[in-house]
One Martini backbone bead per residue (centre of mass of N, CA, C, O) as a GRO file, in nm:
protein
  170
    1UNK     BB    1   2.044  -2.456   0.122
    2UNK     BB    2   1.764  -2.246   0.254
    3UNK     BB    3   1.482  -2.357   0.362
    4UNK     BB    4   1.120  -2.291   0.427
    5UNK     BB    5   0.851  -2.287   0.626
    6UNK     BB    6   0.539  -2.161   0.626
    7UNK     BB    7   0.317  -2.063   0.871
    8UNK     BB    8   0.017  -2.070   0.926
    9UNK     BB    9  -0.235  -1.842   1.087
   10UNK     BB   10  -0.604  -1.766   1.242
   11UNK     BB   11  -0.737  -1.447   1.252
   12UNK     BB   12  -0.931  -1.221   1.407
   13UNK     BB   13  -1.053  -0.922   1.205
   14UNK     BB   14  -1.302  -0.771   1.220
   15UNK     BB   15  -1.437  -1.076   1.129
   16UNK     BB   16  -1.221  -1.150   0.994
   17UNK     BB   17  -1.049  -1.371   0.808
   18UNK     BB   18  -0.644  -1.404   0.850
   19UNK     BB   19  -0.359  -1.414   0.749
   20UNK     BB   20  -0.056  -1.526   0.976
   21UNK     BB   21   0.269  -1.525   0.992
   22UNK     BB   22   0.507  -1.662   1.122
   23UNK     BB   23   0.786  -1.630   1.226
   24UNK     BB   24   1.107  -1.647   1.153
   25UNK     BB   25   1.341  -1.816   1.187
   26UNK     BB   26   1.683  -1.905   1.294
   27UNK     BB   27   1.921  -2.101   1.310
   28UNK     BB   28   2.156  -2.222   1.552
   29UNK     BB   29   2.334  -2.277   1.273
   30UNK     BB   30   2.543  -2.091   1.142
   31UNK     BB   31   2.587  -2.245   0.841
   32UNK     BB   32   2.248  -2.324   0.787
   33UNK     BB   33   2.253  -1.998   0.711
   34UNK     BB   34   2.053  -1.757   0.481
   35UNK     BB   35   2.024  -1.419   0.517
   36UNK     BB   36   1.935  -1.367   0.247
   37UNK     BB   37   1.707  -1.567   0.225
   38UNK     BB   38   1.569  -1.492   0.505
   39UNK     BB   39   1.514  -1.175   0.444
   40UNK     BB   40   1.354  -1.213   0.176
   41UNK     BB   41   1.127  -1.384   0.266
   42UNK     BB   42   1.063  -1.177   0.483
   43UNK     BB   43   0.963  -0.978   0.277
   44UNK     BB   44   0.762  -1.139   0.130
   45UNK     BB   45   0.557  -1.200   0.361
   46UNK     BB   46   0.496  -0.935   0.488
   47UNK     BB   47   0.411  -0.819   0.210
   48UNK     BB   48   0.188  -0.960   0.147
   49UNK     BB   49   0.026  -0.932   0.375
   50UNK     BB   50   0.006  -0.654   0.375
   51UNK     BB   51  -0.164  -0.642   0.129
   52UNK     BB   52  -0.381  -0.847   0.209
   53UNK     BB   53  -0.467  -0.652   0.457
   54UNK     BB   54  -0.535  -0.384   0.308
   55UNK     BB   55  -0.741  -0.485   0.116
   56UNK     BB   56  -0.960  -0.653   0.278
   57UNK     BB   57  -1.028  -0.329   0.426
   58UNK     BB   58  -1.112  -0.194   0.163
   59UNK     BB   59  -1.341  -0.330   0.026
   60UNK     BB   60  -1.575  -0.169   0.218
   61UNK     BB   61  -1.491   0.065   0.023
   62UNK     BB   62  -1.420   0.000  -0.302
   63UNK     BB   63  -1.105  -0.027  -0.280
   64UNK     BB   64  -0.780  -0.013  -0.407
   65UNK     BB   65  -0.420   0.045  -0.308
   66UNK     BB   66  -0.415   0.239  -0.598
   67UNK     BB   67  -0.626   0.421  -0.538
   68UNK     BB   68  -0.579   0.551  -0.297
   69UNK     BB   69  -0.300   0.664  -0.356
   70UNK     BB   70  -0.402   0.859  -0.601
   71UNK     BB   71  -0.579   1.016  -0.342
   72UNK     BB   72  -0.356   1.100  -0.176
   73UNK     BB   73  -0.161   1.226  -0.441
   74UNK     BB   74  -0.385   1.473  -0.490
   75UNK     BB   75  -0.452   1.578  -0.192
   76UNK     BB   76  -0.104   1.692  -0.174
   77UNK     BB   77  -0.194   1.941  -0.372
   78UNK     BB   78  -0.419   2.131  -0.306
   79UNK     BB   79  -0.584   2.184  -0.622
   80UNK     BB   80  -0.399   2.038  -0.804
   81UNK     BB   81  -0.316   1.947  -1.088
   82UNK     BB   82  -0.257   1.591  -1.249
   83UNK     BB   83  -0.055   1.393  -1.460
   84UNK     BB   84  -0.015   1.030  -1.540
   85UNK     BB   85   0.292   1.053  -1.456
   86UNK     BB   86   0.241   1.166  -1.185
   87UNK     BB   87   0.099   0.949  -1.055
   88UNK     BB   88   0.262   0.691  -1.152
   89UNK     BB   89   0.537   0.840  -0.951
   90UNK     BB   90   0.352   0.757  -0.660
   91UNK     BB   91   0.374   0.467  -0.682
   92UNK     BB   92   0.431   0.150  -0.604
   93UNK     BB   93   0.335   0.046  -0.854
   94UNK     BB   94   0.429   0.096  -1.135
   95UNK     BB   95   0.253  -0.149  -1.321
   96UNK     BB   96   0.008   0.042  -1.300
   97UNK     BB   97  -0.311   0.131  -1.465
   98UNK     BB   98  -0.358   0.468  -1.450
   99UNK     BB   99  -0.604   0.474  -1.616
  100UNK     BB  100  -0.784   0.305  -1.517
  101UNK     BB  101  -0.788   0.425  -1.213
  102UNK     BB  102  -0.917   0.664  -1.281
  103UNK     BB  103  -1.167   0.613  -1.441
  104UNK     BB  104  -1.309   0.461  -1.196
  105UNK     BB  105  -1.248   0.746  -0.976
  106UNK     BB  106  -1.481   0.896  -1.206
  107UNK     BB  107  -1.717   0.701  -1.165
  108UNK     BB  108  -1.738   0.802  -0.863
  109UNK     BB  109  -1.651   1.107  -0.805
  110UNK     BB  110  -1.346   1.169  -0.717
  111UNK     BB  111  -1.269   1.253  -1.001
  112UNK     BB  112  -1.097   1.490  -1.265
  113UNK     BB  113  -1.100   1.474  -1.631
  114UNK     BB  114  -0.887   1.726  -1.778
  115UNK     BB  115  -0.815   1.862  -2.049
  116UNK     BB  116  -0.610   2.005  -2.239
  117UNK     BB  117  -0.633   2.279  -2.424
  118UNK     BB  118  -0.268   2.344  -2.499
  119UNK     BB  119  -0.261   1.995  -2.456
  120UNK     BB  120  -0.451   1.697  -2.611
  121UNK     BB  121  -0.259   1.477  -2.461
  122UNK     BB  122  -0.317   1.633  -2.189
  123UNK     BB  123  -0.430   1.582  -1.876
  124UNK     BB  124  -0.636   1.650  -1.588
  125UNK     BB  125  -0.604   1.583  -1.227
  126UNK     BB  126  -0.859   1.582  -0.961
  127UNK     BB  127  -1.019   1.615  -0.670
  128UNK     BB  128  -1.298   1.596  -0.516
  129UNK     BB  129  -1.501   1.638  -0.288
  130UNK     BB  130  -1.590   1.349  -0.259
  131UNK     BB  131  -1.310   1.255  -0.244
  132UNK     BB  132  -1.203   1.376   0.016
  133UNK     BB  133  -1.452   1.277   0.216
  134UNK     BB  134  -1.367   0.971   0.141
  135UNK     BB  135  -1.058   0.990   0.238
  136UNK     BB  136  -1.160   1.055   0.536
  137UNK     BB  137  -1.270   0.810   0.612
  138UNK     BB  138  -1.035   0.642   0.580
  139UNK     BB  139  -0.848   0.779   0.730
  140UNK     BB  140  -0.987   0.679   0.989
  141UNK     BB  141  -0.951   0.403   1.004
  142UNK     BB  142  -0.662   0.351   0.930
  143UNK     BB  143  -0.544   0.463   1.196
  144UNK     BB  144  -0.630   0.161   1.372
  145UNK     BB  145  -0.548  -0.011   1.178
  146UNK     BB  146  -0.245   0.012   1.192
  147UNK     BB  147  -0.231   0.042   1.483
  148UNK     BB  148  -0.267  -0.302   1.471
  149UNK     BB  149  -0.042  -0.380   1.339
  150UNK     BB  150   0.210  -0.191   1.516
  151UNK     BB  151   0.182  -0.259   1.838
  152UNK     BB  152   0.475  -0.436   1.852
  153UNK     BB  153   0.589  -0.164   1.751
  154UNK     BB  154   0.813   0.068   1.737
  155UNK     BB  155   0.922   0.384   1.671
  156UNK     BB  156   1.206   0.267   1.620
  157UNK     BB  157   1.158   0.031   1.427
  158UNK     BB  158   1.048   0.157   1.209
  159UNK     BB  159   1.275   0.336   1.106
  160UNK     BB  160   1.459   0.101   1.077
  161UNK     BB  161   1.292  -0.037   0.873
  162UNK     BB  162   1.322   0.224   0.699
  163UNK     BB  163   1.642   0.226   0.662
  164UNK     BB  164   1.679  -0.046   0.523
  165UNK     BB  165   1.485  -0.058   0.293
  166UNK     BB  166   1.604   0.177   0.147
  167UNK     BB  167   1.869   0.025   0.093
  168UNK     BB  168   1.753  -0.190  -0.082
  169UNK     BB  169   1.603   0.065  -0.311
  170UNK     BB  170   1.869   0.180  -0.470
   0.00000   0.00000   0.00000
């Protein structure tokens, strides 16, 4: 079995100190190395990474990562209401406490949450303009963000991966 370590580097990011995973490197013995094992690692620190770098950017706007999801896709609707079922399968997290994440930004007036009439155990959720105008500022920074993640992949590297990944989540 073949163990990694990981080193850490750190970088300055917008003022703000983030760790960056070193590339994972494969041995040149190649008896001693477990593609498995190593593809593993390094989606798994790749996944952490990225969790924790677009967490600490959402911080300066109060909002995190399932939040966000929640607001990109009620926006997607086009100001059709969504109920908890329909937005908790839009999550990436499915384990995602989607009554909470509502709750939250309802009290921010970024959705609004209203019981169904004709069935009183069904919610209406939909984004209000003021969560819309929200979601507008962040995905204005996100753009910028996003592409200094970017830099060094092509977009034929993204595809590639993106195609490799769905292969793994099926």
């Amino acid at each position: 079995m073949c163990t990694s370590i990981i080193v850490y580097t750190f970088v300055v990011y917008t003022s703000k100190l983030i760790f960056v995973p070193r590339k994972l490197n494969l041995k040149t013995n190649k008896e001693n190395v477990s593609l498995p094992v190593e593809t593993i690692d390094a989606i798994m620190v790749a996944g952490n990474w990225m969790n924790e770098l677009y967490s600490d950017h959402l911080k300066e706007y109060g909002i995190s990562i399932q939040q966000l999801q929640v607001l990109r896709s009620l926006k997607k609707l086009n100001g059709n209401p969504a109920n908890l079922l329909e937005i908790q399968g839009q999550m990436v997290s499915k384990s995602s406490n989607t009554t909470r994440l509502v709750e939250k930004l309802r009290m921010k007036n970024y959705i609004t949450r209203i019981q169904n009439p004709s069935n009183r155990r069904m919610v209406e959720i939909s984004i209000t303009k003021v969560g819309e105008e929200f979601l507008e500022t962040i995905e204005r920074t996100m753009k910028e963000f996003e592409k200094s993640i970017r830099k060094n992949v092509t977009k034929r590297d993204m595809v590639t991966l993106i195609k490799i990944l769905n292969k793994l989540v099926v």
